[in-house]
MDTraj code that builds the backbone (N, CA, C; nanometers):
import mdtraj as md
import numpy as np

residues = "UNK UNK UNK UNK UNK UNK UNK UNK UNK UNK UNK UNK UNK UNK UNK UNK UNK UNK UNK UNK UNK UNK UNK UNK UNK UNK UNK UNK UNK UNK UNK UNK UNK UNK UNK UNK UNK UNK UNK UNK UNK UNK UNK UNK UNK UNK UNK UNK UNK UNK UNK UNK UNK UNK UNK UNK UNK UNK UNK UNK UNK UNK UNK UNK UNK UNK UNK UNK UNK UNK UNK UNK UNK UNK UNK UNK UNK UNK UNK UNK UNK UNK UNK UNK UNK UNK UNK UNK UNK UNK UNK UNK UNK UNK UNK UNK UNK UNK UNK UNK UNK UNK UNK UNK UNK UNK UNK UNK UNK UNK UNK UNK UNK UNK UNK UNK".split()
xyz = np.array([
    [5.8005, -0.2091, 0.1217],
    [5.6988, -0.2158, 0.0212],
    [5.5854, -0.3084, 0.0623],
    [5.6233, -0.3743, 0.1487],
    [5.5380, -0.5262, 0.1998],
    [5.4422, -0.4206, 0.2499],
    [5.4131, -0.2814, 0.3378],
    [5.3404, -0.2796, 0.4418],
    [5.2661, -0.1770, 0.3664],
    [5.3137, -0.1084, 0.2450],
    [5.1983, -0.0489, 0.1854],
    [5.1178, -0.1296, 0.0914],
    [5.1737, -0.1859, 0.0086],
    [5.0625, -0.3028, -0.0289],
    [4.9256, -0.3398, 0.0128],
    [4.9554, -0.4044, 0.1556],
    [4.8796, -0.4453, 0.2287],
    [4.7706, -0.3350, 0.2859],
    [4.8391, -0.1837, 0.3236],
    [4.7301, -0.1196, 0.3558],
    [4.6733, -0.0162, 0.2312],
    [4.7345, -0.0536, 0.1485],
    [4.6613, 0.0039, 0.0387],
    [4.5120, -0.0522, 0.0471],
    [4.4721, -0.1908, 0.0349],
    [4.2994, -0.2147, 0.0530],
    [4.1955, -0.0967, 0.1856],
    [4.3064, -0.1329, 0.2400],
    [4.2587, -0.0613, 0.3731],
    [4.2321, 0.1174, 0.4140],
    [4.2868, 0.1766, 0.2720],
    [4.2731, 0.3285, 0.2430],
    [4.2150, 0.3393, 0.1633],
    [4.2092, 0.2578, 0.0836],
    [4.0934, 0.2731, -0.0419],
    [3.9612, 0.2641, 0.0227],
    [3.8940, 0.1410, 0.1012],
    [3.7906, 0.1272, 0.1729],
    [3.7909, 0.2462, 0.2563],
    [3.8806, 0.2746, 0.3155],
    [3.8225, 0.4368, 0.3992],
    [3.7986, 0.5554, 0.3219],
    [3.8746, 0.6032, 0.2370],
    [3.8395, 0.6595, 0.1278],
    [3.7245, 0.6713, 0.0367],
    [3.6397, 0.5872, 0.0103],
    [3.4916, 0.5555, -0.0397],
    [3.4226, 0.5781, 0.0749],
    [3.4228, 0.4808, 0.2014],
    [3.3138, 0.5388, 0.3179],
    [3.3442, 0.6953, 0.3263],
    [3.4339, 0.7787, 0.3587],
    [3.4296, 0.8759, 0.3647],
    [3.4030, 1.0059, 0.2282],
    [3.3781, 0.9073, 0.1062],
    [3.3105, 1.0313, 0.0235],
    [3.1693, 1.0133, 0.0198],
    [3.1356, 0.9289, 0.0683],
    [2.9658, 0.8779, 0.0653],
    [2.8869, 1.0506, 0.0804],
    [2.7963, 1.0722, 0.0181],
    [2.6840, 1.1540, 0.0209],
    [2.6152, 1.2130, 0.1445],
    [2.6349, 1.3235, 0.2227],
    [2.5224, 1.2835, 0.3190],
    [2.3826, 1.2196, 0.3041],
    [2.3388, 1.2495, 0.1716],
    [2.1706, 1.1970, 0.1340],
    [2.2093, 1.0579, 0.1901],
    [2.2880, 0.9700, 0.0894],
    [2.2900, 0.8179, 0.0850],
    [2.3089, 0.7990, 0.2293],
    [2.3343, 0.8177, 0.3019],
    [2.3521, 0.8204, 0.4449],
    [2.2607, 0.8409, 0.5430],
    [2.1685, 0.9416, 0.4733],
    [2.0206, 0.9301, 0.5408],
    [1.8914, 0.8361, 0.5100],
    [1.9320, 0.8279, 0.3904],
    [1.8059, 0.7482, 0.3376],
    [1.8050, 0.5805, 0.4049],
    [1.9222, 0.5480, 0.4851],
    [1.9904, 0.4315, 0.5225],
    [1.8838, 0.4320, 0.6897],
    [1.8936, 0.5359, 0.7042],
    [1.7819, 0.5250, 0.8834],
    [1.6672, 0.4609, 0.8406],
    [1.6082, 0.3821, 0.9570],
    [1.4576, 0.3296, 0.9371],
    [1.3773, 0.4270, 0.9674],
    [1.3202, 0.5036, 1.0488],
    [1.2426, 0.6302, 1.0378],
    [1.2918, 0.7724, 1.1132],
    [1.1857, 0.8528, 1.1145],
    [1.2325, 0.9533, 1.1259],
    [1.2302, 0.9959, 1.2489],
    [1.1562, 0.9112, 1.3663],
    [1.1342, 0.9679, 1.5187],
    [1.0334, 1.0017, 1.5150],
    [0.9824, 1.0716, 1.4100],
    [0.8032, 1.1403, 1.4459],
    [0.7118, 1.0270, 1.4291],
    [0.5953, 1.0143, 1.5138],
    [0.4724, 0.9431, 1.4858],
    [0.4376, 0.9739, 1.4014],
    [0.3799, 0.8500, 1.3211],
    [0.2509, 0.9293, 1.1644],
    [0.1745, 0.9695, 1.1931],
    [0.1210, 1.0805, 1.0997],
    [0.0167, 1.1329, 1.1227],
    [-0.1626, 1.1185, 1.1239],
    [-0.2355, 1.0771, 1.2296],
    [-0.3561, 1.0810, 1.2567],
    [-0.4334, 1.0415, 1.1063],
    [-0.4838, 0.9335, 1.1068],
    [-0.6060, 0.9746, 0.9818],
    [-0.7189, 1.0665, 1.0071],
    [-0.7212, 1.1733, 0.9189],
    [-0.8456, 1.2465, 0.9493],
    [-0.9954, 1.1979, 0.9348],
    [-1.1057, 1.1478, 1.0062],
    [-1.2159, 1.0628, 0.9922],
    [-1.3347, 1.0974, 1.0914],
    [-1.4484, 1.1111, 0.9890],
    [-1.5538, 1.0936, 1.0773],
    [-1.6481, 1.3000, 1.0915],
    [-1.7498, 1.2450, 1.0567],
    [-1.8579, 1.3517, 1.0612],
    [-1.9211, 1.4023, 1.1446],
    [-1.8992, 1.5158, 1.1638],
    [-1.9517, 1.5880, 1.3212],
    [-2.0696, 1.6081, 1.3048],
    [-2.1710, 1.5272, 1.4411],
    [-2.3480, 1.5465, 1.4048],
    [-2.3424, 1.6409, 1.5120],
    [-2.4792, 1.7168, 1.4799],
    [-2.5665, 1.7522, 1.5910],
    [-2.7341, 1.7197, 1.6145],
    [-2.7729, 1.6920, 1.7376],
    [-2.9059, 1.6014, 1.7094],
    [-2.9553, 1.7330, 1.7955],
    [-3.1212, 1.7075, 1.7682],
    [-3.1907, 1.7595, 1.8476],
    [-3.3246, 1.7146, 1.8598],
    [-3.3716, 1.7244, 1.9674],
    [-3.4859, 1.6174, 2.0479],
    [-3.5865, 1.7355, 2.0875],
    [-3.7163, 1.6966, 2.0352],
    [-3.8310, 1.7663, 2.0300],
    [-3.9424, 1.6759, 2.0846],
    [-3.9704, 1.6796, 2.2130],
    [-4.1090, 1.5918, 2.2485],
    [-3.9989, 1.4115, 2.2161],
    [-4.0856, 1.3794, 2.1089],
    [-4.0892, 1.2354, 2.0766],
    [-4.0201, 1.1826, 1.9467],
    [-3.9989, 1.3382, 1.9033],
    [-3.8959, 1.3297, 1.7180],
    [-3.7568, 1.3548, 1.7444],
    [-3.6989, 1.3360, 1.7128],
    [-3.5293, 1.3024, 1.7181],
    [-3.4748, 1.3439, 1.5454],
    [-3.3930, 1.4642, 1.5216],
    [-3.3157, 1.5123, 1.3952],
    [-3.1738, 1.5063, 1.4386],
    [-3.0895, 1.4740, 1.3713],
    [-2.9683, 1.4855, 1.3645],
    [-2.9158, 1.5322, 1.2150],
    [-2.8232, 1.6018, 1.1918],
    [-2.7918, 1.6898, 1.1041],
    [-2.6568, 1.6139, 1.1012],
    [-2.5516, 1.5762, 1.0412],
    [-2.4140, 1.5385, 1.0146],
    [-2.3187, 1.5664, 0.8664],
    [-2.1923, 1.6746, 0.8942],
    [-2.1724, 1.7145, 0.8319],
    [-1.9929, 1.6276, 0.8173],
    [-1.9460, 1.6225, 0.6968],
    [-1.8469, 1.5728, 0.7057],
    [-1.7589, 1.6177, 0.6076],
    [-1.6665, 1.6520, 0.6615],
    [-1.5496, 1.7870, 0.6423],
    [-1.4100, 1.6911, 0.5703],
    [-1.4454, 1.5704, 0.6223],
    [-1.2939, 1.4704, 0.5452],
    [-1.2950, 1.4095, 0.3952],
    [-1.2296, 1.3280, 0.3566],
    [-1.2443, 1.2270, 0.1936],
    [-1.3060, 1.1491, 0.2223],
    [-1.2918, 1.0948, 0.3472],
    [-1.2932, 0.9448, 0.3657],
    [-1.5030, 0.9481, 0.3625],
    [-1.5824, 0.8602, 0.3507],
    [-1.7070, 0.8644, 0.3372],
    [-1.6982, 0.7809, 0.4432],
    [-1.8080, 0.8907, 0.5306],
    [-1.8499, 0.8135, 0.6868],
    [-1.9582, 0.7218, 0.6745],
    [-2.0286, 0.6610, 0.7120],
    [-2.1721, 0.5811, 0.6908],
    [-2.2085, 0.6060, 0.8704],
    [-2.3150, 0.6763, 0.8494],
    [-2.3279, 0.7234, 0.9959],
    [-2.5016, 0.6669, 0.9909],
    [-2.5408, 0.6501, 1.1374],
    [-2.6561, 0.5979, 1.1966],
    [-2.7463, 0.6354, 1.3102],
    [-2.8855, 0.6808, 1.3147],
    [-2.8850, 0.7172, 1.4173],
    [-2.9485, 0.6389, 1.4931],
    [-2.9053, 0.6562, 1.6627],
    [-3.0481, 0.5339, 1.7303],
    [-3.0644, 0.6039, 1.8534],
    [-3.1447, 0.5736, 1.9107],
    [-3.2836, 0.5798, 1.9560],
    [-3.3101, 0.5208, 2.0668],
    [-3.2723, 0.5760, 2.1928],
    [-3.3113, 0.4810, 2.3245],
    [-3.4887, 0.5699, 2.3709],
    [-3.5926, 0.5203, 2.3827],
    [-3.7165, 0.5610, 2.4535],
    [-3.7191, 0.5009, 2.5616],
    [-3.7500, 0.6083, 2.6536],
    [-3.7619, 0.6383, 2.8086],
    [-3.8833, 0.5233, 2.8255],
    [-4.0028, 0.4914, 2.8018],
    [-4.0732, 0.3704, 2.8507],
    [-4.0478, 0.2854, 2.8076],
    [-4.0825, 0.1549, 2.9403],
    [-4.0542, 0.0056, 2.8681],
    [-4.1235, -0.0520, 2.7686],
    [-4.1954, -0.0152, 2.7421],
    [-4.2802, -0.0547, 2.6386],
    [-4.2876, 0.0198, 2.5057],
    [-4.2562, 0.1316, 2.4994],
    [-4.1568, 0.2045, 2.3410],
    [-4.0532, 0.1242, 2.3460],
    [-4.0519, 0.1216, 2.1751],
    [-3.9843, 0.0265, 2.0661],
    [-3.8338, 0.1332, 2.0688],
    [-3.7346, 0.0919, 2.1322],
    [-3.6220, 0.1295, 2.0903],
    [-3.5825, 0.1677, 1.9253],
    [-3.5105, 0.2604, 1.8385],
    [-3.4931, 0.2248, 1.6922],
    [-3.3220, 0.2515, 1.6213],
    [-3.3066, 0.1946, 1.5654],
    [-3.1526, 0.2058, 1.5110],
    [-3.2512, 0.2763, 1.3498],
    [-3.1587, 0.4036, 1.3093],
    [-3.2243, 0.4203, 1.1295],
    [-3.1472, 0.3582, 1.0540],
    [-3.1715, 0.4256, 0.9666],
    [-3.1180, 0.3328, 0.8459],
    [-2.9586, 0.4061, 0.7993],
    [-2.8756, 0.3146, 0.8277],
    [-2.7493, 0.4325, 0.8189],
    [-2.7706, 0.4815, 0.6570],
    [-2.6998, 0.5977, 0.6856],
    [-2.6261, 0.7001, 0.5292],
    [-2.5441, 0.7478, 0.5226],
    [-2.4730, 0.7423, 0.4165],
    [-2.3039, 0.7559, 0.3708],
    [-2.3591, 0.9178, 0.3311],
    [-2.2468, 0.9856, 0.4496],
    [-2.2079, 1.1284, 0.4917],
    [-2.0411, 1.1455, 0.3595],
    [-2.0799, 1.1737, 0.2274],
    [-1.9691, 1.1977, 0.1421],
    [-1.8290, 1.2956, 0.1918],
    [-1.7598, 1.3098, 0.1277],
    [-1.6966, 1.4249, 0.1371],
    [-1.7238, 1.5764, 0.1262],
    [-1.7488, 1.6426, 0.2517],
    [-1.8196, 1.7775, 0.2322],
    [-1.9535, 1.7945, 0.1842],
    [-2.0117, 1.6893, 0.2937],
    [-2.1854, 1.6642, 0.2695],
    [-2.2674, 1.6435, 0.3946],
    [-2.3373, 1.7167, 0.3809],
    [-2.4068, 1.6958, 0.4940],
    [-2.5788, 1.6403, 0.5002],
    [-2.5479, 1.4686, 0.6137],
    [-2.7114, 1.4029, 0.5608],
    [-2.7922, 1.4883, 0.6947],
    [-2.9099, 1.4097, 0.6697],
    [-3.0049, 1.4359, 0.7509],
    [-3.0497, 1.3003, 0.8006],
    [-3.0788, 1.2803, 0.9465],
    [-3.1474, 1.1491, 1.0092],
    [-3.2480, 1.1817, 1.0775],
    [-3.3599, 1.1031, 1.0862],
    [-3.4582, 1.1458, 1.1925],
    [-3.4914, 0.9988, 1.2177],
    [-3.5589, 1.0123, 1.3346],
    [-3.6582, 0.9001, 1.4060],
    [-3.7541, 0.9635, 1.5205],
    [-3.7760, 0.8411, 1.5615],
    [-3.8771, 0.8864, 1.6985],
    [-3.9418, 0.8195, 1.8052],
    [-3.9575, 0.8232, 1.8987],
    [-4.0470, 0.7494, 1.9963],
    [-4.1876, 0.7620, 1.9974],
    [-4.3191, 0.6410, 2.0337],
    [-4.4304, 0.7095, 2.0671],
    [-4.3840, 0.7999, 2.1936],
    [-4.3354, 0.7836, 2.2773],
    [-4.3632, 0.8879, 2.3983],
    [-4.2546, 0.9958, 2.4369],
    [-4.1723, 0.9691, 2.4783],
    [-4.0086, 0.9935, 2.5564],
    [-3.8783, 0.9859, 2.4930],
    [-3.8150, 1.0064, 2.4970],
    [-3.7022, 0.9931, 2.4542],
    [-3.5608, 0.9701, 2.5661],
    [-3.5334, 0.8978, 2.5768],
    [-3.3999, 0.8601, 2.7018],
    [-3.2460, 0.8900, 2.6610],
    [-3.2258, 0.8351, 2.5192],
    [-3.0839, 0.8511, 2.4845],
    [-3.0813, 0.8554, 2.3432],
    [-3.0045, 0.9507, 2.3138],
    [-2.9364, 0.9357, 2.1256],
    [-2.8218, 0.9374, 2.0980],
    [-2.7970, 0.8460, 2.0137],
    [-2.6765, 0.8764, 1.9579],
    [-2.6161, 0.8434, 1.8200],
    [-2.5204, 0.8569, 1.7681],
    [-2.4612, 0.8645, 1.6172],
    [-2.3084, 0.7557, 1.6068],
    [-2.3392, 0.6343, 1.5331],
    [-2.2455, 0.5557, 1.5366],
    [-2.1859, 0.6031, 1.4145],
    [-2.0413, 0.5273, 1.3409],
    [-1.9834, 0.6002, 1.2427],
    [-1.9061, 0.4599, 1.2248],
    [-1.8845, 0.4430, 1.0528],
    [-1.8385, 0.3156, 1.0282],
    [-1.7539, 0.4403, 0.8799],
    [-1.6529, 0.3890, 0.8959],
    [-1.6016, 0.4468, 0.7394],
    [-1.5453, 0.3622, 0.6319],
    [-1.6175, 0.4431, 0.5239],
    [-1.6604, 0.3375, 0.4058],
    [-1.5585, 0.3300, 0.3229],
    [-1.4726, 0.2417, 0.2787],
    [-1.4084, 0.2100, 0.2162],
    [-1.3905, 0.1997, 0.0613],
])
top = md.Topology()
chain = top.add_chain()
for i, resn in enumerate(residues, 1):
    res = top.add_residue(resn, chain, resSeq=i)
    for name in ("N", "CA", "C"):
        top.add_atom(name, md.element.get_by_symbol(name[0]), res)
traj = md.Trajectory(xyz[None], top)
């Protein structure tokens, strides 16, 4: 009688681990193996350069509100480089940017800050 006694604790405890749930058993892992998924962000421009005027068109397809900017490298040293004035590209909105050089135009491009 001494030796069931004693393993009586010891069948009961196996007995409970082994009716456990599969759920309760999963929910116990820290994750799942997959990477999270990507935040979706940021408004696809297209610019176009005419002579000395500079348009960019930016359309933005996500929630998140982009604040987009355009700037402005001019080809002579003596044209005034220009950054515009950024504008918050909403959800499924599309802004408009322009600028320009007196003469040339060297480089453009579209920075992107998302607005919180």
């Amino acid at each position: 009688m001494r030796l069931s006694r004693s393993l009586a604790p010891a069948a009961a405890a196996l007995a409970l681990v082994l009716a456990l749930p599969y759920d309760a058993a999963s929910h116990a892992r820290v994750g799942s193996g997959h990477p999270p998924a990507p935040q979706l962000f940021g408004a696809s421009c297209r610019t176009t350069v005419q002579g000395s005027r500079v348009v960019a068109y930016c359309h933005n397809p996500y929630v998140a509100t982009d604040r987009v900017q355009l700037h402005i490298e001019c080809a002579e040293w003596w044209d005034i480089d220009t950054d515009g004035a950024p504008a918050d590209a909403g959800p499924a909105s599309t802004v408009r940017l322009s600028g320009r050089c007196w003469k040339d135009v060297r480089a453009v491009w579209i920075s992107h800050l998302e607005v919180s």
